[in-house]
N, C-alpha and C positions, 0 to 999 in steps of 0.2 A: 433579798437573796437572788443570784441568777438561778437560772434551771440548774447546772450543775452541783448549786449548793444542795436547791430541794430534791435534787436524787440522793444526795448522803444522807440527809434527813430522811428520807425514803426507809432508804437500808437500815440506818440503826432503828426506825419506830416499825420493820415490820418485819425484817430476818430472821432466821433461827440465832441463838447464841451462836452456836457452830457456824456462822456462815464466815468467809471472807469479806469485810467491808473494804468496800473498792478507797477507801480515805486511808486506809493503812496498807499500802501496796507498799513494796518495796522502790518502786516508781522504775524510771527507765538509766539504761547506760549513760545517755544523753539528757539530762533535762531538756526539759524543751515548757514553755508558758502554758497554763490550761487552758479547755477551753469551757467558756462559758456555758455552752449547749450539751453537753457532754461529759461523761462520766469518762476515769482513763481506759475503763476495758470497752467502751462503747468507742472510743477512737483508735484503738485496736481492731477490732473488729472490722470497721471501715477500712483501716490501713489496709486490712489482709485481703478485704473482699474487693479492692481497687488494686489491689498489686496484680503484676503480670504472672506471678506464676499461680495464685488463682485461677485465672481464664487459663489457664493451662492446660488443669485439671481436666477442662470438658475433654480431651483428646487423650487420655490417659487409660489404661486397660484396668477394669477393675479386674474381674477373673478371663472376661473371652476376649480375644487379640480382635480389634477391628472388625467388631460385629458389623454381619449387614442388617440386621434391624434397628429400627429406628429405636426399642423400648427398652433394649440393655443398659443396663448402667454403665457409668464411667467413672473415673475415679471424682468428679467432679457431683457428681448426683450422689452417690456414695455418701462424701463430705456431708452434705445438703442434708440427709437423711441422718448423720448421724448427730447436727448442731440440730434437727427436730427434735432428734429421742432424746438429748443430750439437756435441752432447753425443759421438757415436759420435767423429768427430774428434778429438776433444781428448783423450779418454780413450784414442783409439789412438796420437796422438802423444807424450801421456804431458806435457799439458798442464794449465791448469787448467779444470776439468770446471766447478765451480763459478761460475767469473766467465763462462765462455762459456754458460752457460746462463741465466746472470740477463740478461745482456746482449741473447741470442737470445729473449727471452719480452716486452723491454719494445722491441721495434725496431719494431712498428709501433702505437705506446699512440696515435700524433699522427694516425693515417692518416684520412681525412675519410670519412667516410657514401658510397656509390656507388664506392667505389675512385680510381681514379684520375683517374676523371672532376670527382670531387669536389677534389681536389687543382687542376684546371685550374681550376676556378671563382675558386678561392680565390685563383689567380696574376693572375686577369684582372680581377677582383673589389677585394683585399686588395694585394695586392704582388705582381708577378711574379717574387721573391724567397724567395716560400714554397714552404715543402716538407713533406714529411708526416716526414722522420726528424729537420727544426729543431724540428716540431710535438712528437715525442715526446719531445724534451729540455724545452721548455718543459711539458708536462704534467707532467713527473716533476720539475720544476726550481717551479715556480709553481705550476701549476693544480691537481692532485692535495691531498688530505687538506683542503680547507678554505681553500685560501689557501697551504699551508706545504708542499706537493711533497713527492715522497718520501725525500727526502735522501740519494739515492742517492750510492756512492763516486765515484770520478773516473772509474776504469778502467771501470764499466759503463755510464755517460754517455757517456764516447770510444766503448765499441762502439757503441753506440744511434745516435749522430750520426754513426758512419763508416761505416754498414753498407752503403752502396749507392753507385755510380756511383762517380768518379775518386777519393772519400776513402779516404782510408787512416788504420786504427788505428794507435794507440800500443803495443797490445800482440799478440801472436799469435793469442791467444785472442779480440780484437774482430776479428783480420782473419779467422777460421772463419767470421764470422755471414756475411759478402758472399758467401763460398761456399755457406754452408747455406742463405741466403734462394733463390739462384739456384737450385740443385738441386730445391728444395722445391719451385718457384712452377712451372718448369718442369715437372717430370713431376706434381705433379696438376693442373696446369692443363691437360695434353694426358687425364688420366685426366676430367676434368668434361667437356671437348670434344667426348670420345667418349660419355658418357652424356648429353649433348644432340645427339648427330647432326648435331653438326656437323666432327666429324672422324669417322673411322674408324680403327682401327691398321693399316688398307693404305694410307693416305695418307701417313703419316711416311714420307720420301724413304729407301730403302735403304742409302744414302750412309751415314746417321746411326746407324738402326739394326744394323747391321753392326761399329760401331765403341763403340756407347753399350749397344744388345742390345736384343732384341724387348717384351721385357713390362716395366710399368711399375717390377717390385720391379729387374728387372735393371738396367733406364738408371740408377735411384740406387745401386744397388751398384756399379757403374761409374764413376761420378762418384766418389762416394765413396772408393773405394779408388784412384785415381787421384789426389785431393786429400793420401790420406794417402803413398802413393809419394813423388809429388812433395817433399813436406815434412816425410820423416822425418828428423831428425838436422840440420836447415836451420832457419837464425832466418828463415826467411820462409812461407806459406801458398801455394801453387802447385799447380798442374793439370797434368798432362803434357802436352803439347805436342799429340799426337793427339786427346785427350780434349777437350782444351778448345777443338780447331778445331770440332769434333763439336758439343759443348754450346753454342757461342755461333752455330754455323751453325741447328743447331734453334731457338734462341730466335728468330732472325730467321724462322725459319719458323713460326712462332707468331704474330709480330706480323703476317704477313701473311695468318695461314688464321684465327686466332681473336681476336685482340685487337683487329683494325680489319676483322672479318668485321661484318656488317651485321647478320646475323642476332643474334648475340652482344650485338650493342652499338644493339640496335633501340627501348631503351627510354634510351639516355643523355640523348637530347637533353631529354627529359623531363625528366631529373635533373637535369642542369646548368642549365636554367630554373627550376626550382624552387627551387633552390638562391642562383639568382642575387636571387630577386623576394626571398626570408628574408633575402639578405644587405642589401637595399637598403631594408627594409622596418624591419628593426632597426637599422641604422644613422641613420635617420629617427626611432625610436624608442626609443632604447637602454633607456628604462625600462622596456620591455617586457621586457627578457630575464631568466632567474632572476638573483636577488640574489648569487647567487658569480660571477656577471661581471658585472652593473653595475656594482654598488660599485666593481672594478676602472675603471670610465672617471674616476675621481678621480685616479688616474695614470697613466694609458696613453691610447691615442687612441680614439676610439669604435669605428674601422675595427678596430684590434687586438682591442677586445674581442669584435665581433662575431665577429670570424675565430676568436675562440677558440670561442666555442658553437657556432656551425657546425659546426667539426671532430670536434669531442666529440659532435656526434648521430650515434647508428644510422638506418640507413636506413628501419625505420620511421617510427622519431619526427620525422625531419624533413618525411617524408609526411603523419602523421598532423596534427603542427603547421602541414602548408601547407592542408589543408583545414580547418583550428579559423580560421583566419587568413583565407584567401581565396576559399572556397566559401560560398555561403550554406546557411544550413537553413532547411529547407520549413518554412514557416510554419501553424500550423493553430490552430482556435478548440479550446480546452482542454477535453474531453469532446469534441468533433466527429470523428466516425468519418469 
């Protein structure tokens, strides 16, 4: 057998019943030959974590616009964090490790420059029908490699597009990511909070702490073992009851102390303007935008194309593009000191 055989053989002699065997995937849009080193969700995984809008990520806001410290997350370390919590999971329920982690790496490939603010631009803008997890299926689906996506299987697509709010995955493995993205976003988003001074860890209500525990490594240990309680030996993905009154009362305590805090969010307005003038700017102008999405407005509508390059800038580049574009430069006689 090559390696890739003795990884099936793997899976059926040591998975739960309930897991996804990576031999029964729906496979991809494209066939394409196997390969022998490699399972299909382990060449997923590599596709996503070499693809360019990957490396994107590092320069992406998770909650604060172009932190000047070096130790804020980015939507790029975020990811990172949550294919960790996401991997512990699966490997404790004795599921598959591999498709929850490709799945867990490309769930936010679509997410817009400025976080979520960028995401509203784009609804109010483009469609109020857009979203950053339709964004990352269309990048790995179309926009990725030149035109040709990354031909990813089915079952890591269903996790990518299920990961957040009322959808639900097809398999167990894509329902860990909606747990591992919350876990993640949650506690370091209260860890950044606190090294901006704008939380303290005396402020998290005692309520929460008491039941989630004091220090940041404890609340995801909590969660986490909680997630795995709940759904050992269960074809479903579940929180214990106490845990997850806990975890979803915190997150409202979030949105109210840091996410819609002023201080936090004192440069959006900024973004979302900027954002808006590029969008209406190259929709006026489509030939202005790089040639891997104009060319695209010969089938698609100009709004769609724009909406794509939008999305795919980091938040510098669309800064540094709005001053190339709408700031003048000082003008001088050549030699004139």
């Amino acid at each position: 057998m090559d390696v890739r055989e003795i990884f099936y053989e793997r899976e059926r002699n040591t998975l739960s019943k309930y897991a996804f065997l990576t031999e029964n995937s729906r496979g991809r849009e494209r066939p394409c030959a196997p390969c022998s080193n490699r399972t299909e969700y382990q060449r997923d995984r590599d596709r996503i974590i070499h693809s360019k809008a990957f490396r994107r990520l590092m320069h992406k806001t998770q909650v604060f616009l172009l932190p000047a410290g070096e130790h804020y997350r980015t939507r790029l370390t975020h990811t990172l964090e949550v294919s960790q919590i996401a991997r512990i999971i699966a490997r404790a329920l004795l599921l598959n490790e591999d498709l929850c982690e490709a799945a867990a790496l490309g769930h936010d490939l679509g997410h817009t420059p400025f976080g979520h603010a960028g995401e509203v631009v784009m609804q109010q803008s483009y469609s109020s029908e857009f979203t950053h997890y339709r964004q990352s299926i269309r990048v790995v689906e179309k926009l990725e490699n030149n035109g040709e996506g990354l031909n990813l299987t089915w079952e890591v697509r269903d996790g990518i597009l299920n990961h957040t709010g009322g959808n639900v995955a097809s398999t167990l493995e894509g329902s860990i990511i909606k747990f591992a993205d919350r876990i993640a976003y949650i506690n370091h988003d209260i860890d950044d909070a606190c090294r901006a001074g704008i939380l303290s860890p005396d402020d998290i209500p005692k309520e929460f702490t008491s039941v989630l525990g004091q220090s940041h490594g404890e609340r995801i240990n909590t969660m986490v073992t909680s997630v795995i309680e709940a759904s050992r030996d269960r074809n479903a993905i579940e929180m214990t009851p106490e845990v997850l009154k806990a975890t979803n009362d915190l997150r409202s305590f979030l949105f109210d102390n840091v996410y819609y805090n002023p201080l936090a969010k004192r440069e959006e307005i900024k973004a979302m303007d900027l954002l808006k003038r590029l969008y209406d700017y190259y929709v006026r102008y489509p030939q202005k935008m790089p040639e891997s999405y104009y060319r695209n407005t010969d089938l698609e509508p100009v709004e769609r194309c724009v909406c794509d390059f939008l999305s795919s800038m980091t938040d510098r580049y669309a800064i540094e593009l709005f001053k190339d574009i709408f700031i003048p430069s000082v003008w001088q006689i050549p030699g004139e000191v």
